[in-house]
C-alpha positions, 0 to 999 in steps of 0.5 A, a space after each residue: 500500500 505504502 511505497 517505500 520511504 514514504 516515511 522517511 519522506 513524510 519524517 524530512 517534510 515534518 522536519 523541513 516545517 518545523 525549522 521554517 517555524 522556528 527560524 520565522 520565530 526567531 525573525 521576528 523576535 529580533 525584530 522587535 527586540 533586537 536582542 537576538 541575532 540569527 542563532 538565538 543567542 543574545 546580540 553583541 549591542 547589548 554587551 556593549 551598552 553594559 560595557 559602557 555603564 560599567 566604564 562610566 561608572 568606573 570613571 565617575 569613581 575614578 574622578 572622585 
């Protein structure tokens, strides 16, 4: 009835649609946040801006 590797096929389309899903997800999480960059992990612009605070608040306890 079923041919063979009507599983395996049904298994890669199944696959193919939920990593559509996700990386969609993903998209327009960073879109709105711009936290996350195209793997999910957390962008480099937010390092930098706590960087900067830390550097200014070291300078403010330096000059005092």
């Amino acid at each position: 009835m079923l041919k063979q590797g009507t599983f395996e096929l049904l298994f890669l389309g199944l696959c193919f649609v939920i990593l559509q899903f996700w990386w969609i997800r993903l998209t327009i999480k960073k879109g709105r946040t711009m936290d996350v960059d195209k793997w999910g992990q957390w962008s480099t612009q937010k390092k930098e801006d706590q960087m900067e605070i830390t550097k200014k608040r070291l300078e403010k306890i330096f000059r005092s």
